[in-house]
Structures are given as structure tokens and as C-alpha cells.
N, C-alpha and C positions, 0 to 999 in steps of 0.2 A: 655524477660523471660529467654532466654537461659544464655543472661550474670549476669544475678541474678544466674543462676543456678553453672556457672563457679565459680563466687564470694561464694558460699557457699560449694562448693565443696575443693576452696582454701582455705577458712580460717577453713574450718573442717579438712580436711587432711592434714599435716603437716608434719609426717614421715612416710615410706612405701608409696607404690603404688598403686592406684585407677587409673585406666582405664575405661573411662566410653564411649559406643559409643551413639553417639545420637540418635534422627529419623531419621536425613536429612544422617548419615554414617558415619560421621565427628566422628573422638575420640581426647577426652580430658585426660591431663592425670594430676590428681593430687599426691601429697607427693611431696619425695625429692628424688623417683627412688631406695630405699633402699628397698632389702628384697624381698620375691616373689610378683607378680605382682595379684592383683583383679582384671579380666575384668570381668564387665557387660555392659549389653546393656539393651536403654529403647528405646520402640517400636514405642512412642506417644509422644505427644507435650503435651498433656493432663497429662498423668502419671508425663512428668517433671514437667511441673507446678504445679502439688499439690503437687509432694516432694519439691520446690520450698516453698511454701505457707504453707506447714507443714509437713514436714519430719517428727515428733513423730506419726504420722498418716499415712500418704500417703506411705512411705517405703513398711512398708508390706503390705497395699494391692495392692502395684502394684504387688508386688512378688506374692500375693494368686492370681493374676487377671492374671498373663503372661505378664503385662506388663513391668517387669523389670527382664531379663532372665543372669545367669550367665554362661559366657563363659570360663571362667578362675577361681578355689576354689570355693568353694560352699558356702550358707547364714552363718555359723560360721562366714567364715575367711573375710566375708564383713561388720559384725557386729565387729566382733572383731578389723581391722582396721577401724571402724570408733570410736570405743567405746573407745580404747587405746589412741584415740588422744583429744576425749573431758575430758573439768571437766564436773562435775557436776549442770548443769544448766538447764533454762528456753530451751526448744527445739528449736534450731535454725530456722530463716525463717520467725518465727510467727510476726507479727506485732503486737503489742502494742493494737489495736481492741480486733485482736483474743487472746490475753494472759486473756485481763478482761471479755470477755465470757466465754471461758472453767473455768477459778476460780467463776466464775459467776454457769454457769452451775452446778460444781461440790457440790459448798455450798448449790444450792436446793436442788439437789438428795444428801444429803449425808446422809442424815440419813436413815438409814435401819429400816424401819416397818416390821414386822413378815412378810406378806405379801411378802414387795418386797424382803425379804431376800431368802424368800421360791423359789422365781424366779428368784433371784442371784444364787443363788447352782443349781438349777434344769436345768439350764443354761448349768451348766458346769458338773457337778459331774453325770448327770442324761444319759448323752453321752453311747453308746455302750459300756458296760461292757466288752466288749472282745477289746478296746479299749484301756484299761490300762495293761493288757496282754502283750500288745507287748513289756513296757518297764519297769513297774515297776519287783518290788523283789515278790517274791513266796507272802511273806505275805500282799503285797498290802499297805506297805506305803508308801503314799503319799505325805510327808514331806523330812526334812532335815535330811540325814545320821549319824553319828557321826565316823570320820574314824580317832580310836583310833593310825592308821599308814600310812604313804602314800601306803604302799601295799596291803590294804584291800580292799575286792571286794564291792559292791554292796551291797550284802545279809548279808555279815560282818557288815559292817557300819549301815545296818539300824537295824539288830539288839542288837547290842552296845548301836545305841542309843535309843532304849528301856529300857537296862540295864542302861544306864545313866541316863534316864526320872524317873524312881524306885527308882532310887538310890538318887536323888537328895531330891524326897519326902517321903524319910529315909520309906519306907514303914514297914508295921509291917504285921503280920498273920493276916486275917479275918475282915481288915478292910474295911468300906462303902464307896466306890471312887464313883467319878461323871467324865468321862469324857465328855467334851462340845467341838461337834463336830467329833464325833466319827470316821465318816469315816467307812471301811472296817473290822473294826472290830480287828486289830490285836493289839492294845497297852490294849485295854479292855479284851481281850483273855490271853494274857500274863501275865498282874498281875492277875486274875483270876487263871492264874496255878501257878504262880509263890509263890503267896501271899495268896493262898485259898482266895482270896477278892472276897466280892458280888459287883459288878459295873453293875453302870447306864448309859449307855452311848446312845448321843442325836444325831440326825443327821436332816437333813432336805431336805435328799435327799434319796426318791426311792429305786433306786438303791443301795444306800448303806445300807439303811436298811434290803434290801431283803438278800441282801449277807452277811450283820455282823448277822444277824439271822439265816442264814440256817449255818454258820461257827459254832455257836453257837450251834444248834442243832448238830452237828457234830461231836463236840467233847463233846457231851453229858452235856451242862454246863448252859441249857436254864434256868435252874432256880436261876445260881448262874450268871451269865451275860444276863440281859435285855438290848434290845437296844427300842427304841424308835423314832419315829417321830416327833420330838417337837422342840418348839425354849425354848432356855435356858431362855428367862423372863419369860415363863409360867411351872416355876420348885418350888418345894414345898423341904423341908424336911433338913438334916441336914446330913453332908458330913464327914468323916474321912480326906481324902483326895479329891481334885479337879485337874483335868488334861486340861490343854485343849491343842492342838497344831494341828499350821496352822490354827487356825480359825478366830484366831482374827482381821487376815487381812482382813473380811469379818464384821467386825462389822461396821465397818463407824465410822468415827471423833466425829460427835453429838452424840453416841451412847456409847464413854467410860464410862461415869458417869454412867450410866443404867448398865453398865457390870458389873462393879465395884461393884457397890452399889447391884446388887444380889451376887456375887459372895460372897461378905462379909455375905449375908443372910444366905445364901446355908452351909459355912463354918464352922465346929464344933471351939466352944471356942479354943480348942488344936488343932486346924486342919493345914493342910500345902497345899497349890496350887503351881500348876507349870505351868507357861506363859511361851509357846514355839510361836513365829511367828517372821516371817517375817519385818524386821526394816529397817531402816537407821541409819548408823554412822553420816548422814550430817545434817543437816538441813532441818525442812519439806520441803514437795517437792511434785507436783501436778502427782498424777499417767499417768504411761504413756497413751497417749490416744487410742494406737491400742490395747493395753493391756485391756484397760476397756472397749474398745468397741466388743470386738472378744472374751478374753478370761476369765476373772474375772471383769463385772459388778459390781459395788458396791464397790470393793475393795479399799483398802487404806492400805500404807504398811508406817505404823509413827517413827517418831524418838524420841528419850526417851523424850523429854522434852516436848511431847505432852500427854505421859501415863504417867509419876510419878506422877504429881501434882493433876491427877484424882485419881492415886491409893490411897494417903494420905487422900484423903475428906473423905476415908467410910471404915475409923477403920482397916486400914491393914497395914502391916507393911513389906518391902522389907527386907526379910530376905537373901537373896544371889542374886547378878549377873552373869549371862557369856553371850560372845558373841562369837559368833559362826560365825567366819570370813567367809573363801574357804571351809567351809564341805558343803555348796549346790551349789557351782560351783562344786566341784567335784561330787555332789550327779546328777545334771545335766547332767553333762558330760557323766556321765553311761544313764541316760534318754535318751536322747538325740545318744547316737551311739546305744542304742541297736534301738531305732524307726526308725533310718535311716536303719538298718538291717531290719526292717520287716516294711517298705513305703509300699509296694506294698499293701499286706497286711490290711495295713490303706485306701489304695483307694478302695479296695474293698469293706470295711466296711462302707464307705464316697463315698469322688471322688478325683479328683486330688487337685482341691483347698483345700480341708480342710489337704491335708496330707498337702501342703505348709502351713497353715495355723500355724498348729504345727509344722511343722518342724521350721516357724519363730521364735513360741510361744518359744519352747525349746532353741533355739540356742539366742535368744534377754535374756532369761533370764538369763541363764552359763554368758554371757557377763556383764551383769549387777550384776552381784555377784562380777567378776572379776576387774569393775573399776568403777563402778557405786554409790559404797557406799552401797550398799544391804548388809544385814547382818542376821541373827537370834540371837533375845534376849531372852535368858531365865530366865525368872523373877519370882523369889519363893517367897512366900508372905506367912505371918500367922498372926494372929489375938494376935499371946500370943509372947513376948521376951525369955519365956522359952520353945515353943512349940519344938524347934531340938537343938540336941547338940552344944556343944561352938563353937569346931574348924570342917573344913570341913573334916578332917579324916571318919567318918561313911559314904563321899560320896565313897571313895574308899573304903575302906571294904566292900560296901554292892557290889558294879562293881566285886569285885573279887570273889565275895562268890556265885552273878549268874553266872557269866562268866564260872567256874564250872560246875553250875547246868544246864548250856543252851547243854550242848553237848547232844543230843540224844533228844532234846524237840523241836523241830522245829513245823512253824506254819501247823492248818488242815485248810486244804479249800475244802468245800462242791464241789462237782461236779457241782454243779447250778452256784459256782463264776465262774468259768473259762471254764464253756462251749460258 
């Protein structure tokens, strides 16, 4: 096993330095000696062998377990030199058994029933509210930034890309939006001020309900923004506009045509939707396995060529693309240093393992933005060829006309969010 473990150590590391000490005390040292040095240590014969046997799994739980401890840079710069040096592939180590079980595995569980969906979210999103505190933006979103400059903070970028999410679905005064998957409540609050819009927005998690509600009562708007407890297949009525973002990673592969085929429901004749989540640029590809086991259950993060051909079967029509490269490496990166500012914090709230836990979660994900092919596709869809103007000029007109009107409107958060 150990010389299994050399041999996968060599042909992963390639350039930069990897220092690895073993059980027995022994250090190996992979790359080509370029660049600062990664040492870590693993503590057991055990821990080697199952990153041996499956490294897309075994890695970080050795790190949430203590059995793989860093002496030298911390989980970034171990992820980062491992991640700069692969492509894009099948997780090394696995044998050819284990590759047709986890695809195996994944095709039974993929499809999401309301049910398991409600204990996918409640999973994750349902976690200590004073939790997301330590690192997101004042308004609590949870997605991808838009950082209209590399100098923009945090708080900038995520509210950008709210004025970008508006602006793309040409919004008008008064109109009936649906967002699917709410979350915290700040993109439904915002075109509700922005737009005088009545919005419905859906969530299926707890948590986020209690707090897009009490934000809602807050700034007085409970009657013109409802949020709700629901899964979007059991949704009735007819939409000006449709938002959804970041959820879609939560729908599952057997589950586009079902998304599809209500959103086309839900959608007025004239209407416009905006598909914001999480993609790849490459080729399907089977979700990481510590990823679905620790942190998003259920999830599945597709490449275009697995949602067009769903979109077309149910009367929609792809009215604009973008993709949205390093805005959530960089939206990460901000996650990611302010949580490591407030670990302690987090173990107070947890314990030591789960702060490793996300400290992996965060630092494996910036990594994977970075070379992994992860990407954000925003997919605007209408049912009519004449529903938005010819050329994309009204997207900047409308970015400049809020960008204006945002000075002095920033989000209200109930005392209940962030106590």
C-alpha cells in the first residue's frame, strides 16, 4: 500500500512540492521541488489506504478525523497544489469495481422526490443560522458574486449581482416574480423595493424561512413579498417573471424534464426566467464524493449539454447565455478568509471537526472554480421570440439606472437573522 500510495502521489504531483511524512516517519517528497513547500503528515496506515483506495473521499475525512495534519501551508495551498496539477477526470486510485458502483449508486439516488429534497436542504441550509454569519455579506447571499472589477469587496459583488439578475430579466414596475429557492430572502426583498414587485418566493428549508419572513416583516413588505415552505412541483398560477439561483444544483439529472416542464407552466405567455447555478464547462462528470456525502446530498452540478435538450422539449426558448467564469472563486475566496477569521467561533457553534469540515468544504470548492471546470450558467428563457428587446443594450441600462438608485438602500435584517 505505501508503494501504491508513492505511485499516486508521483503521477498527481508533477510541479511544486508535496512533502508528505508517513506513519512509520519516513517523508516522501513529491513534484519537481519548485515553489513553496506543502508538508503534511498522516498519522495511520489506515487513513493512507483509503486516500490510496479513494482519494475524492478519503482526503477530507482524514483532515476532519486528524488524521492528516498540516505542517507546512494550510488546506488551500494542499488543494491548490494538487488541483493545479490534475485535469479534469475520473478521481484517481478508484479501481474500475469502485468507478461502476459510485455511477451505479448515483443513478438510483438521483432523482429527488419532495421528500428526499426536503432532507437534502434541511441537511445543509437548516445548520446554525449564526453559522453563515461568520462569512457571508450583510444580506445573506449565498451564491455567486458578480465582481463588476477586480477591486470590489464582497458586499459590492453580491449586490451587483442582484442588479445584474434584474437587469437581465429586463424587470418592469409591479410585476408577479416567482423565485424557486429563495434562500434568505435578499434577491425577493430587493426587486420587491426596487420593482414595487409582489414575489413568491419558495424555500424548503426552516431556517430560511423563519429568517426571509421575519426580514420581510421588517421592512414592512409582508404583504407584498410572501415566502413559503414548498417544493416548486407543487406550485399553481402564472408568473411575470421566474428567478431561480443556486438551486438548480439540487434538482438531480432525472429531475430536469419535471423542472422544465413546470417552469414552462408557472411562466406567463410574455414572461422571462433567469437560470443562475452552478455548471461545468467540461463534460458530465460524477459529483465529488466528500462533497455529496458531507456537504450537498442530492446535488449534481451539469454541463450544458445535459439542460438544453431538456429546455427545448417544454415550449422554451434560450433567449441569452453567460457564463460566469472566477466570480465564485473569487466569491469563495472572500468565504473562505473571512471563516478562517472567525474558526473559533465555528467550533464553538460545532466542534473541531465540522470547523475542518468547512474549512475543506470552502477551500476544495475556490479550488475547483479555479481548475476544475466549475463554472456559473445563466440561462434566460421565454416562451415568446418577442418577449425582450432585440439587442442586449436594456441589460446595461437597466445595471446603470440601479447602480444609482442602490446608494443609500441596502438590505434590512430582522434581529431574529443574525442573533
Amino acid at each position: 500500500m505505501q508503494k501504491k500510495f508513492k505511485n499516486l502521489v508521483k503521477d498527481t504531483i508533477r510541479t511544486g512540492t508535496l512533502i508528505i511524512e508517513l506513519p512509520s516517519g519516513a517523508r516522501y517528497q513529491g513534484g519537481d521541488g519548485s515553489g513553496q513547500p506543502v508538508i503534511m503528515r498522516i498519522k495511520n496506515w489506515r487513513a493512507l489506504a483509503r486516500i490510496v483506495l479513494y482519494p475524492d473521499l478519503a482526503l477530507g475525512e482524514a483532515y476532519m478525523d486528524g488524521d492528516l495534519i498540516l505542517i507546512e501551508g494550510d488546506m488551500y495551498d494542499l488543494l491548490d497544489l494538487i488541483f493545479v496539477n490534475l485535469t479534469v477526470e475520473e478521481p484517481r486510485g478508484l479501481s474500475t469495481l469502485t468507478r461502476r458502483l459510485v455511477r451505479l449508486f448515483i443513478r438510483i439516488t438521483d432523482y429527488n422526490t419532495p421528500l428526499r429534497s426536503r432532507r437534502n436542504v434541511a441537511y445543509h441550509y437548516d445548520l446554525d443560522r449564526r453559522l453563515y454569519d461568520l462569512f457571508l455579506d450583510s444580506d445573506r447571499q449565498y451564491s455567486c458574486g458578480y465582481f463588476e472589477t477586480p477591486d470590489k469587496g464582497l458586499e459590492e459583488a453580491q449586490l451587483a449581482k442582484k442588479r445584474h439578475l434584474a437587469a437581465k430579466m429586463n424587470m418592469q414596475q409591479g410585476q408577479r416574480v416567482l423565485d424557486i429557492g429563495s434562500g434568505w430572502g435578499g434577491l425577493a426583498l430587493y426587486l420587491a423595493r426596487m420593482f414595487d414587485a409582489r414575489v413568491l418566493g419558495v424555500t424548503l428549508s426552516d431556517e430560511q424561512l423563519a429568517i426571509s419572513t421575519d426580514r420581510a416583516r421588517a421592512e414592512k413588505r409582508a404583504g407584498q413579498v410572501d415566502f413559503k415552505l414548498r417544493d416548486y412541483r407543487a406550485l399553481t398560477g402564472k408568473f411575470d417573471r421566474i428567478v431561480s439561483v443556486g438551486m438548480f444544483e439540487h434538482v438531480g439529472r432525472r429531475s430536469y424534464g419535471e423542472f422544465f416542464s413546470k417552469v414552462s407552466e408557472l411562466l406567463a405567455d410574455d414572461g422571462v426566467m433567469l437560470l443562475h447555478y452552478i455548471g461545468r464547462s467540461t463534460a458530465p462528470y460524477v459529483t465529488n464524493g466528500w462533497v455529496r456525502k458531507y456537504i450537498f446530498p442530492g446535488g449534481y452540478l451539469p454541463s450544458l449539454s445535459e439542460v438544453m435538450p431538456e429546455i427545448e422539449k417544454y415550449g422554451l426558448i434560450v433567449t441569452d447565455l453567460e457564463v460566469l467564469r472566477l466570480h465564485y472563486a473569487e466569491t469563495l475566496r472572500h468565504w473562505r478568509k473571512r471563516f478562517m477569521a472567525n474558526r473559533t467561533r465555528a467550533i464553538e457553534l460545532y466542534d473541531e471537526r465540522f470547523a475542518r469540515m468547512w474549512e475543506f468544504y470552502l477551500a476544495a470548492a475556490e479550488t475547483a472554480f479555479r481548475y476544475q471546470g466549475l463554472v456559473i450558467h445563466q440561462i434566460q428563457l421565454a416562451k415568446s421570440v418577442s418577449s425582450l428587446p432585440l439587442t442586449r443594450n436594456y441589460i446595461h441600462m437597466q445595471e446603470d439606472s440601479l447602480r444609482k438608485q442602490d446608494s443609500g438602500r441596502g438590505p434590512v435584517l430582522a434581529k431574529t437573522a443574525a442573533s
